[in-house]
C-alpha positions as a Markdown table, in Angstrom:
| # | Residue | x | y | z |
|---|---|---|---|---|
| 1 | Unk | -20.2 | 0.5 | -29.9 |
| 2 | Unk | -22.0 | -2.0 | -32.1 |
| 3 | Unk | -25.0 | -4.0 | -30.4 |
| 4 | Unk | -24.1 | -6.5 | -28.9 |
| 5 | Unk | -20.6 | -5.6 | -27.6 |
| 6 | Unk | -20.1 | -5.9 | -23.8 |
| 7 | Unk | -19.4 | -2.3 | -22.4 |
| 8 | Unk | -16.2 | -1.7 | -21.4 |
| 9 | Unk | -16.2 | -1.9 | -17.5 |
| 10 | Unk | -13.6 | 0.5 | -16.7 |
| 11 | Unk | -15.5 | 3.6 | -19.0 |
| 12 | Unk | -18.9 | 2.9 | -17.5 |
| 13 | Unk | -17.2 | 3.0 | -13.9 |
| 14 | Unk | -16.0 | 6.6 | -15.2 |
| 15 | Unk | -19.0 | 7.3 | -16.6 |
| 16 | Unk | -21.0 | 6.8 | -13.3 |
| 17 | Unk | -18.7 | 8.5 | -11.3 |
| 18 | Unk | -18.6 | 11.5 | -13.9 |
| 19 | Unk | -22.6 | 10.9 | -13.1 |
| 20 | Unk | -22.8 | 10.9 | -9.4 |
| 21 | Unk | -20.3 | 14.4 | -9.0 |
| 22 | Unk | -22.7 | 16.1 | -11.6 |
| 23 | Unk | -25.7 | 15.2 | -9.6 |
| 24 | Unk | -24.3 | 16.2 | -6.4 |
| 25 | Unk | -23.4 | 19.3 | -7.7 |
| 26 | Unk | -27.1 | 19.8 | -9.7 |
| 27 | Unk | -29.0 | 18.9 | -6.7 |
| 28 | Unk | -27.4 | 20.9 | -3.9 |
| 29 | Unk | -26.7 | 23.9 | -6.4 |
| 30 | Unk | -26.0 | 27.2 | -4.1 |
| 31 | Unk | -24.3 | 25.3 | -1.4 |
| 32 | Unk | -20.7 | 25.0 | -2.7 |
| 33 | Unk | -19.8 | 22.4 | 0.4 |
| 34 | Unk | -22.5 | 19.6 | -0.8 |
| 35 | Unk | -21.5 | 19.8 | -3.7 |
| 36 | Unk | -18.4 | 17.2 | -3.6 |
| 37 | Unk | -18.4 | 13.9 | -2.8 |
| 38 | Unk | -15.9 | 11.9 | -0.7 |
| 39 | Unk | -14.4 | 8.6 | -2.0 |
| 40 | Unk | -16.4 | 6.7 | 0.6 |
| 41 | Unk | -19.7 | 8.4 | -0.7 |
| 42 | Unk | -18.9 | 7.2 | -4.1 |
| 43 | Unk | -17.7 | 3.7 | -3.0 |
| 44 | Unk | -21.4 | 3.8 | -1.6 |
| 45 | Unk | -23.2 | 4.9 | -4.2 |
| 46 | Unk | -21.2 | 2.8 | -6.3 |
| 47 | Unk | -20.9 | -0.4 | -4.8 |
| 48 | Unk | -24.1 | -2.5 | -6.9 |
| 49 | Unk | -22.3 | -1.3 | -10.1 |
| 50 | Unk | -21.6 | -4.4 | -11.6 |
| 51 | Unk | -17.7 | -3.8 | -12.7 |
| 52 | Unk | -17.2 | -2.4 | -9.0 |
| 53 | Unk | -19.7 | -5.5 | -7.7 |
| 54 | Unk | -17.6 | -8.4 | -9.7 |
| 55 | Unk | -14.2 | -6.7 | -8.4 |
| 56 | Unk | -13.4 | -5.8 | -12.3 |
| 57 | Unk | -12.8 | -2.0 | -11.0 |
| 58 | Unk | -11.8 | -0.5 | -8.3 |
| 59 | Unk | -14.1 | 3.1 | -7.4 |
| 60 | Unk | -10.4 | 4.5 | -6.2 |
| 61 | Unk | -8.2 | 3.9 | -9.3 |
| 62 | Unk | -10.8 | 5.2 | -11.6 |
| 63 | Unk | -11.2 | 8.3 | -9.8 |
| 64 | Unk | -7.7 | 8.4 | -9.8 |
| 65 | Unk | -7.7 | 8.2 | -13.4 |
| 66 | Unk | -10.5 | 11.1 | -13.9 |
| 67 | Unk | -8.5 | 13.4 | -11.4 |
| 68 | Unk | -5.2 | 12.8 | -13.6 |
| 69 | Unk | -7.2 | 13.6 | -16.4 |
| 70 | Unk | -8.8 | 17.4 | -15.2 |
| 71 | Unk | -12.3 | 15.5 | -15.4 |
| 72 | Unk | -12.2 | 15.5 | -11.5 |
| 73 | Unk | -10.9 | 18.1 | -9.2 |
| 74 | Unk | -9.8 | 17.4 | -5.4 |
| 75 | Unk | -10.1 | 20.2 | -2.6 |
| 76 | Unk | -9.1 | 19.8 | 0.9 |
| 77 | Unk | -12.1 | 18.7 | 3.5 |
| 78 | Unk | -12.6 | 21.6 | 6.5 |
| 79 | Unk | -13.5 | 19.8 | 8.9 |
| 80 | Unk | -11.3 | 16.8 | 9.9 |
| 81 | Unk | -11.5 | 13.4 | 9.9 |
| 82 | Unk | -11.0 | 11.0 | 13.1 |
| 83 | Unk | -7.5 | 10.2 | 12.6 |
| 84 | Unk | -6.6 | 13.7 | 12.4 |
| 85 | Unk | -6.9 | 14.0 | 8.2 |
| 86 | Unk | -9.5 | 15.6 | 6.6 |
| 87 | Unk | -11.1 | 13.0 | 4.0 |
| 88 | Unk | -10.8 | 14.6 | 0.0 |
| 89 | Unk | -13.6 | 15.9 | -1.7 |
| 90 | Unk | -14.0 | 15.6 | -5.3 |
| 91 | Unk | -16.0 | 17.6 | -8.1 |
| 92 | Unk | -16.8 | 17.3 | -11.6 |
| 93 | Unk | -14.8 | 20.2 | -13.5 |
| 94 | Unk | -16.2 | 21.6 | -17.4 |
| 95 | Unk | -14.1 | 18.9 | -18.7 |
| 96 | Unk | -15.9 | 16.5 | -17.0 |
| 97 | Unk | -19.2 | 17.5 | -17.9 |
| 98 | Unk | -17.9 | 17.7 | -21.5 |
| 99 | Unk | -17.0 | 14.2 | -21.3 |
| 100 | Unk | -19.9 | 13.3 | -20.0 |
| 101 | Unk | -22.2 | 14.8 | -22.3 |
| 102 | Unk | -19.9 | 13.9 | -25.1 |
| 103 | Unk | -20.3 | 10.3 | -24.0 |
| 104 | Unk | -24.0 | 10.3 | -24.2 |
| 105 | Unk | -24.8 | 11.9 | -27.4 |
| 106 | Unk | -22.5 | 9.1 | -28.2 |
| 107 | Unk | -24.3 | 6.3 | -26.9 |
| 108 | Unk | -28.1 | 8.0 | -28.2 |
| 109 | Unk | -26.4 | 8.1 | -32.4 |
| 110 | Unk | -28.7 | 6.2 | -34.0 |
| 111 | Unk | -26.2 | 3.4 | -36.0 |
């Protein structure tokens, strides 16, 4: 992307969801369970995000979109939710973490 360009809202709202599964998954490594986050934990920990902020992306449709694409795998919650359904929890797959990393050697090529 040439200097100067405005990023692209919907990538950098994949990008930091592809971030927040990896660091949930670095930081409680051993304990398979904390390693996934629901879609209300990412909603929070994306909510300042300025394209999920300004109402540009939505945190569901994108993680829709990584899921679809094997960056993202869902497993079923064990213990369940109020109304009876247990809430999904997602995790970064290899392909995710490829993506990722692809993405930032990206950004760091010196142009």
């Amino acid at each position: 992307m040439p200097l100067g360009e405005p990023a692209d809202p919907v990538r950098s709202t994949l990008l930091a969801i592809l971030q927040q599964l990896n660091r949930a998954e670095s930081v409680h490594e051993g304990s398979h369970r904390e390693q996934t986050l629901t879609l209300a934990d990412l909603d929070r920990l994306l909510r300042k995000l300025p394209p999920v902020e300004d109402g540009q992306v939505k945190v569901a449709l994108a993680l829709g979109l990584l899921v679809r694409n094997g960056f993202v795998e869902v497993e079923a919650a064990g213990n369940f939710a109020p109304r009876g359904r247990p809430p999904a929890q997602y995790r970064i797959t290899a392909n995710g973490k490829q993506f990722l990393v692809d993405a930032q050697v990206k950004t760091e090529r010196i142009r």
